[in-house]
C-alpha positions in Angstrom: 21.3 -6.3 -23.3 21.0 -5.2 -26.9 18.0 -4.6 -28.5 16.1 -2.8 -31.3 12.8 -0.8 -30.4 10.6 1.1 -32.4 10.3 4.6 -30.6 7.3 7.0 -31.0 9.1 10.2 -32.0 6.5 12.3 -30.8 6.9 10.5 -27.2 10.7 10.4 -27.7 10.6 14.3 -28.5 8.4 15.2 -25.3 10.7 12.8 -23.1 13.6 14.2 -24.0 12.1 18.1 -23.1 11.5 16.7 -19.2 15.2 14.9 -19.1 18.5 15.8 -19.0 19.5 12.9 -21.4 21.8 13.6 -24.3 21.1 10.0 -26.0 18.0 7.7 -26.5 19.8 5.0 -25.0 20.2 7.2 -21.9 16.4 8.7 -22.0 15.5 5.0 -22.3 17.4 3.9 -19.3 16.3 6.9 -17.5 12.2 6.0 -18.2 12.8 2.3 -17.0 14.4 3.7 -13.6 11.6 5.9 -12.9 9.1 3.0 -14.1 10.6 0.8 -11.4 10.9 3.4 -9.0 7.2 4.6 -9.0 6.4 0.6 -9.1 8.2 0.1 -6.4 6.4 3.1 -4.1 3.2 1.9 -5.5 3.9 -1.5 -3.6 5.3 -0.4 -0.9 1.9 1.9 -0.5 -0.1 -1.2 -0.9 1.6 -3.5 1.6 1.4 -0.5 4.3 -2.2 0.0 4.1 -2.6 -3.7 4.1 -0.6 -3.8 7.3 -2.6 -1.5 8.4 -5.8 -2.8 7.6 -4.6 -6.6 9.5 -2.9 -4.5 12.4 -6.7 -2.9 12.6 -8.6 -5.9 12.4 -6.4 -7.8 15.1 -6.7 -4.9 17.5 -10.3 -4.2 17.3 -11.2 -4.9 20.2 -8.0 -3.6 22.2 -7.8 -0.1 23.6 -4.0 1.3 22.7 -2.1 4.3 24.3 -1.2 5.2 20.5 -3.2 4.3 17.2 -2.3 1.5 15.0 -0.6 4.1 12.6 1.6 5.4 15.1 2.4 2.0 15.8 3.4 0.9 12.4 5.2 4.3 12.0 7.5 3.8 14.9 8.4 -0.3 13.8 9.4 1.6 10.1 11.4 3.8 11.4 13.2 1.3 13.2 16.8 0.3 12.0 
């Protein structure tokens, strides 16, 4: 999609010392990729320690072999 955006040089200066990018377009495309990517870990955080907190509450009052964390460890690393 083109587009027109009015870039803070300062920013764009400092960006481009921390990438590898040879164009703005590039350095752009490089900030929104690590914008969704740390998004995306931020979720993925959330929803675990919600799982956890649920998988917690449900098993209050059972005793386990191996802790809730374990638990949810082992069903991630499933295939």
């Amino acid at each position: 999609m083109r587009t027109n955006i009015d870039l803070n040089n300062e920013l764009l200066k400092e960006a481009k010392r921390y990438s590898y990018a040879r164009t703005k377009r590039a350095l752009v495309e490089e900030a929104l990729q690590t914008f969704v990517q740390v998004k995306a870990e931020q979720q993925r955080s959330q929803t675990y320690r919600d799982r956890v907190q649920k998988l917690d509450a449900r098993l209050a009052g059972i005793r386990l072999r191996e802790s809730p964390l374990a638990i949810l460890r082992q069903d991630r690393e499933r295939p």
